[in-house]
Structure formats: structure tokens, C-alpha cells
C-alpha positions as a Markdown table, in Angstrom:
| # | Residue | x | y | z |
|---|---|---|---|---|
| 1 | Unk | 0.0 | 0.0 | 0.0 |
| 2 | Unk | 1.2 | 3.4 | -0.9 |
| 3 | Unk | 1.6 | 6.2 | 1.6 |
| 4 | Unk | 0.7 | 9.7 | 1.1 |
| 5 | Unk | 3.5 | 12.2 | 0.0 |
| 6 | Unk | 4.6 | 14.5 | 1.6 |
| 7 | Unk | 2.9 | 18.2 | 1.2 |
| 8 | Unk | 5.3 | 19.9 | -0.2 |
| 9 | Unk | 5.7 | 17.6 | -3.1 |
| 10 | Unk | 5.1 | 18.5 | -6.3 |
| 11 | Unk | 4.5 | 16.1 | -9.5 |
| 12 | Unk | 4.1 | 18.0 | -13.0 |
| 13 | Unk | 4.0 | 21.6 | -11.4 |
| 14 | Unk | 1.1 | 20.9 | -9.1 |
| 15 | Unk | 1.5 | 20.1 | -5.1 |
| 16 | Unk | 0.3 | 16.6 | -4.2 |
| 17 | Unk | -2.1 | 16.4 | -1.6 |
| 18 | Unk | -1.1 | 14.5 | 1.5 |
| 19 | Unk | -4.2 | 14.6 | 3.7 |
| 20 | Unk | -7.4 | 13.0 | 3.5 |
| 21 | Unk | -9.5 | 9.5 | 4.7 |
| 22 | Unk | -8.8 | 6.0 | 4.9 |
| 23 | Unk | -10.9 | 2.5 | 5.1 |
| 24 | Unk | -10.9 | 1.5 | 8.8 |
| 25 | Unk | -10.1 | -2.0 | 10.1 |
| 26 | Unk | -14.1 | -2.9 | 9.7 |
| 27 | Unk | -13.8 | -2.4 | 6.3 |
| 28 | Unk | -13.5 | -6.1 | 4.5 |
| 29 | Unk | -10.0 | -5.3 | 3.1 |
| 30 | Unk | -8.7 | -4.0 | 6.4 |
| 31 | Unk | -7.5 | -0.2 | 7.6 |
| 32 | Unk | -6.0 | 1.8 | 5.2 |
| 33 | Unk | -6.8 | 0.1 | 2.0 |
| 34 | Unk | -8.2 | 2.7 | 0.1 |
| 35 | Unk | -7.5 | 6.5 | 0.6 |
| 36 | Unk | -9.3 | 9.4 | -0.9 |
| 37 | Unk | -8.0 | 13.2 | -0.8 |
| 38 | Unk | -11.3 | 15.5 | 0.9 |
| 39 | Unk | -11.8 | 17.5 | -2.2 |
| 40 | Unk | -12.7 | 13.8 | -4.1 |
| 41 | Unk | -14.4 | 12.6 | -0.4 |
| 42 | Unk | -16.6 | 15.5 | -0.5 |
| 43 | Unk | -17.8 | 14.9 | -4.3 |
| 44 | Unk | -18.8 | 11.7 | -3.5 |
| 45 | Unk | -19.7 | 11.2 | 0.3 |
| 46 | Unk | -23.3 | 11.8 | -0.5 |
| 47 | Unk | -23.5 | 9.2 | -3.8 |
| 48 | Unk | -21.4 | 6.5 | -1.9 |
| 49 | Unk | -23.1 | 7.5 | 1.6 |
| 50 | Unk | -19.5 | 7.7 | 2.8 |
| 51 | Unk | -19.3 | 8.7 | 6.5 |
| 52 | Unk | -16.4 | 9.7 | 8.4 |
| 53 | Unk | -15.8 | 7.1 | 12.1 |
| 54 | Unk | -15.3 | 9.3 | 15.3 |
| 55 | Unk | -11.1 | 10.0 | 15.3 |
């Protein structure tokens, strides 16, 4: 599994985002599997009813 970069990475002139949300251990392929930056969890928390686990 790939981590996030770091923030002040950039990749073809634009800064790579390095915050945003995981899969949690109840998820059937385990904590961490899949990560989504907020901009792309916000487009599609209300299509995927996505919810974000106390932290």
C-alpha cells in the first residue's frame, strides 16, 4: 500500500495532496486500503453515503 507524499511535493508543477481519509479496520479489506483526498471525499460522500468514524 502506498503512503501519502509529503505536502510539499510537487509532480508536473502541481503540489500533491497529502491529507485525506482511509478505510478503517471494519472495512473487508482491512485499515487503510483505500484513501481518498477531501476534495474527491466530499464529491462523493453523499452518492457512496461515505461517512467519516469518530477519530
Amino acid at each position: 500500500m502506498a503512503r501519502p507524499a509529503e505536502p510539499s511535493t510537487e509532480a508536473g508543477g502541481e503540489t500533491v495532496l497529502a491529507e485525506g481519509y482511509t478505510t478503517t479496520a471494519e472495512h473487508p479489506k482491512g485499515a487503510d486500503y483505500y484513501w481518498i483526498c477531501e476534495p474527491c471525499f466530499n464529491d462523493f460522500k453523499d452518492r457512496f453515503e461515505w461517512d467519516v468514524a469518530p477519530g
